[in-house]
N, C-alpha and C positions, 0 to 999 in steps of 0.2 A: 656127577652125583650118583652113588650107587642106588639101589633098591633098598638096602640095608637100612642107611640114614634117612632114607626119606618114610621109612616105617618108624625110626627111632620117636618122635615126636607125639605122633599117633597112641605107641604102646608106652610112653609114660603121661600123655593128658590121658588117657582109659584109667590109668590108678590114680591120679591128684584129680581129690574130688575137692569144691569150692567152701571155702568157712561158710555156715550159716549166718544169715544176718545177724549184726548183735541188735538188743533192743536197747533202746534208748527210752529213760524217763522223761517226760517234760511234761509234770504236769504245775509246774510253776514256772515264775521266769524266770526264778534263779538255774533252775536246770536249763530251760531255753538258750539261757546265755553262756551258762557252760558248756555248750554243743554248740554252739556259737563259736564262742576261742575257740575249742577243739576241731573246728571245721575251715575256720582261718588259719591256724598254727601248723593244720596241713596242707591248707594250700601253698603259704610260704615256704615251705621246707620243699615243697615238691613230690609230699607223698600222694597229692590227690592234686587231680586235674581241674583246672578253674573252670571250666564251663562244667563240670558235676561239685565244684562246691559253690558254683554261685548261686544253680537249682536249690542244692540245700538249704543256704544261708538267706535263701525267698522265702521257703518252704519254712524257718524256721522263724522270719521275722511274721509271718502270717500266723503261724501256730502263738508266737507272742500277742499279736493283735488281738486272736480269740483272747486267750488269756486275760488279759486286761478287763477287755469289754464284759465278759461274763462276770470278772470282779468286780468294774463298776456299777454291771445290773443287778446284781446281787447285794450291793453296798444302799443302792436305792432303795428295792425292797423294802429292806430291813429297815429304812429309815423312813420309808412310807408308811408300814405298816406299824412304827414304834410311835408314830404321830396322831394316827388313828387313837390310839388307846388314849394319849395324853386328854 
């Protein structure tokens, strides 16, 4: 191995800088779920590694869970408070 190729590597990661994160919406769980498939459909295919989409698809079923629960508590509320008046 020369000197040459073993700089080659070096002086092309110095110019390829990393995508920024994309954001992702999930503030319902129809979005939840769509990043959902989208994070399964890469694991299958092989473009993403299973132990970082199985983090995800944790990370995604808990962000679901809030979801829910904030719309159940919020659904009571309102049903609390709409019973008071009656």
């Amino acid at each position: 191995m020369t000197a040459k190729s073993s700089e080659t590597p070096c002086a092309v990661a110095a110019y390829v800088q990393p995508l920024p994160p994309q954001r992702v919406l999930l503030r319902t769980l129809s979005h939840v779920r769509r990043e959902a498939v989208k994070v399964y459909s890469e694991m299958r295919s092989g473009l993403l590694p299973t132990e970082q989409g199985t983090r995800l698809l944790y990370g995604l079923q808990t962000i679901g869970k809030l979801i829910e629960r904030t719309d159940i508590e919020e659904r009571l509320s309102r049903l609390e408070r709409d019973d008071g008046r009656a």
